[in-house]
N, C-alpha and C positions, 0 to 999 in steps of 0.2 A: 597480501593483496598487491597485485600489480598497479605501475606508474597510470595505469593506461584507464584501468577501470574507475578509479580513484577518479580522475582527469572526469573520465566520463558522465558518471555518478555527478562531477560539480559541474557541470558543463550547462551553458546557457547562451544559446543562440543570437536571442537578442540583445543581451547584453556584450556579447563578444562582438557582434557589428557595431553598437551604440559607441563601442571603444575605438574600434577601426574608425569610426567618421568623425571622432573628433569630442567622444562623448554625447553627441547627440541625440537627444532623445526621439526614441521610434513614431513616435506621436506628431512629428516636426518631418521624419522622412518624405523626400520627394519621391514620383513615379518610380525615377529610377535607384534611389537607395528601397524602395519597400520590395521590388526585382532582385535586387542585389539579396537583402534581408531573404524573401522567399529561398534564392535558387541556394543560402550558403547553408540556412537552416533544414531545408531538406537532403542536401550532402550531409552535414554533421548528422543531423536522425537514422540516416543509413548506415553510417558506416558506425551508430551507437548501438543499434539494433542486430549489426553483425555482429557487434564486438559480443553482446551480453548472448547471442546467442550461440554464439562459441563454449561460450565457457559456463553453459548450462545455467545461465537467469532468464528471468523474466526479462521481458523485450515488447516493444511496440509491434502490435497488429498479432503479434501468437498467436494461434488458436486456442481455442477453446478446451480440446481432450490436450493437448501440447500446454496449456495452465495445469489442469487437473493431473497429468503425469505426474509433471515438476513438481508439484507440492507435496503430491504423494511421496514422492522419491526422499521428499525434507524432512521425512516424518509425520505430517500432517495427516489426519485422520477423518472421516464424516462425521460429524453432529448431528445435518441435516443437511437433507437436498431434495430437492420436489420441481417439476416443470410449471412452469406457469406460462397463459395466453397471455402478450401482449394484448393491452386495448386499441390500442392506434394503429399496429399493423396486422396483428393476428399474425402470429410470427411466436412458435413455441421457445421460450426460451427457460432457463436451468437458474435456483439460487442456489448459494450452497452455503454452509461454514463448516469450516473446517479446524480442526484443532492439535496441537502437539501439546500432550498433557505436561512432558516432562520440562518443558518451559515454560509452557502457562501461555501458551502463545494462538492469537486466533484468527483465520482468515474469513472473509465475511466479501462473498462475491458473485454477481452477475452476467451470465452470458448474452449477447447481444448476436444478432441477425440467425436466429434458428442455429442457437448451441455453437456457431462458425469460429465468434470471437468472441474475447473479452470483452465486459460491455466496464465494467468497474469493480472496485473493492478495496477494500483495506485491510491490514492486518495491524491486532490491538496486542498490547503484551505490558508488561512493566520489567524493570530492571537495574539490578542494583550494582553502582559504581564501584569498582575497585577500593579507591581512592580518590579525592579533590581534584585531581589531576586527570583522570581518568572519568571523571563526573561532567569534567570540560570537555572531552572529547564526547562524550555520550551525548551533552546539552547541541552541541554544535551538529549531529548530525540526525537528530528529534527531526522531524515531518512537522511532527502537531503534538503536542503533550508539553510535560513541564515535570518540574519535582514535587512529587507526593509527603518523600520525609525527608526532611532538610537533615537530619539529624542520621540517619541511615543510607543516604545518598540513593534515595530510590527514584528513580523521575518511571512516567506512565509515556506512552510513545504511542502514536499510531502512524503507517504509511500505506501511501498507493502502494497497488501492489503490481503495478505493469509496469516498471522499467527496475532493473538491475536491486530485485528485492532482494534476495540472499546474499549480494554485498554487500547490503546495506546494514543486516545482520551479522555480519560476518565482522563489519567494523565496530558495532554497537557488541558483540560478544568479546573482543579484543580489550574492552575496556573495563567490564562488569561482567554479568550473571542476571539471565532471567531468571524470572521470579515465579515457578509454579503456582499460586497460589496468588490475586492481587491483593496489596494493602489498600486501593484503594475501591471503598466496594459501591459506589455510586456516580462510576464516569460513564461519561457519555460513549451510546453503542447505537450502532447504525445499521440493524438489522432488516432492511427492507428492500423488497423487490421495487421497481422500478413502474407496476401499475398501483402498490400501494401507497407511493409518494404522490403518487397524480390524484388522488382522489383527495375529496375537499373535505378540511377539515380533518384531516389523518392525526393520529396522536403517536406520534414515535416511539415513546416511550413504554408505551401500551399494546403496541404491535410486538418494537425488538421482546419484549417481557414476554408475551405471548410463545416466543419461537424459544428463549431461553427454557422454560418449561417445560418443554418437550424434550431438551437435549438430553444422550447420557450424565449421569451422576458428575461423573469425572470431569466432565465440561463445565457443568455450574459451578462445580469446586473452582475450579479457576478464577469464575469471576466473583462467584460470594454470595448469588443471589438466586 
């Protein structure tokens, strides 16, 4: 993996002006440092969304069939995908998950403004570290997860999946080995469209379980349930 991507991938806007002004915290900026802040962070966001879209990742503002290529391309496969109305705008939008068996690896994602763009998503997986060393590099570049078997070096991982996700893989595979199959069989899964979270009183648990049930064989193998 390139110097460039890497940079990218750890790259933080506000924190990199917070440093230019002296350590400053953004919450303290005047008029004209949150101007400053604005115009540097949307230069760095373009030319981070060129970069990844160069070199075929995910990137801010994609479209929506320009998601669904890309993952196709990675291997990822349909589980499930069905259109649904927005409530607030009536505006047809798409869920989908998506899954690569032979990693155990699963995308769980939302289109936003009639199928255009990406609206959100994550992809869930676990993955077992080479070595201690390679356990450190795996831990440092986790989204959200932690280690499942202290003893086996397996941590569970989840990440956004709209900026530079297959280098994100790309550095977490460099280290360890996905795990077809998870050890752990009762993490948290975030299977829901976007007029199912609005509605009061929703059980998450009980919906994503719902849509699991439905999947091919080979998909539930993955996660265990």
């Amino acid at each position: 993996m390139s110097k460039t991507t890497e940079d990218f991938l750890r790259s933080d806007p506000i924190a990199e002006v917070e440093s230019m002004l002296g350590n400053k915290s953004c919450k303290d900026f005047n008029s004209g440092e949150l101007a400053f802040l604005l115009s540097y962070s949307g230069t760095s966001n373009n030319m981070k969304n060129e970069h990844f879209k160069s070199i075929e990742d995910t990137y801010s503002r994609m479209t929506w069939s320009e998601f669904k290529n890309l993952i196709k391309s990675n291997g990822f496969i349909p589980a499930m995908e069905y259109d649904f109305k927005d409530d607030k705008s009536d505006q047809v939008n798409e869920f989908i998950l998506y899954y690569n068996k032979e990693k155990g690896l699963i995308i769980c994602a939302t289109s936003y403004s009639n199928k255009t763009s990406v609206n959100g998503g994550n992809l869930y997986g676990e993955i077992q570290a080479n070595d201690k060393e390679s356990g450190y590099i795996i831990f440092q570049w986790l989204s959200t997860g932690g280690m499942v078997d202290k003893e086996k070096l397996i941590f569970s991982t989840s990440h956004d999946v709209r900026e530079g996700l297959f280098s994100k893989l790309k550095i977490l595979e460099s280290a360890g080995t996905f795990i077809p199959k998870w050890v752990e069989k009762n993490r948290f899964l975030w299977f829901l469209d976007y007029n199912e979270k609005n509605k009061k009183d929703y059980d998450y648990e009980k919906i994503s379980q719902s849509k699991i049930d439905k999947c091919p064989d080979d998909f539930k193998a993955i996660i265990g349930r």
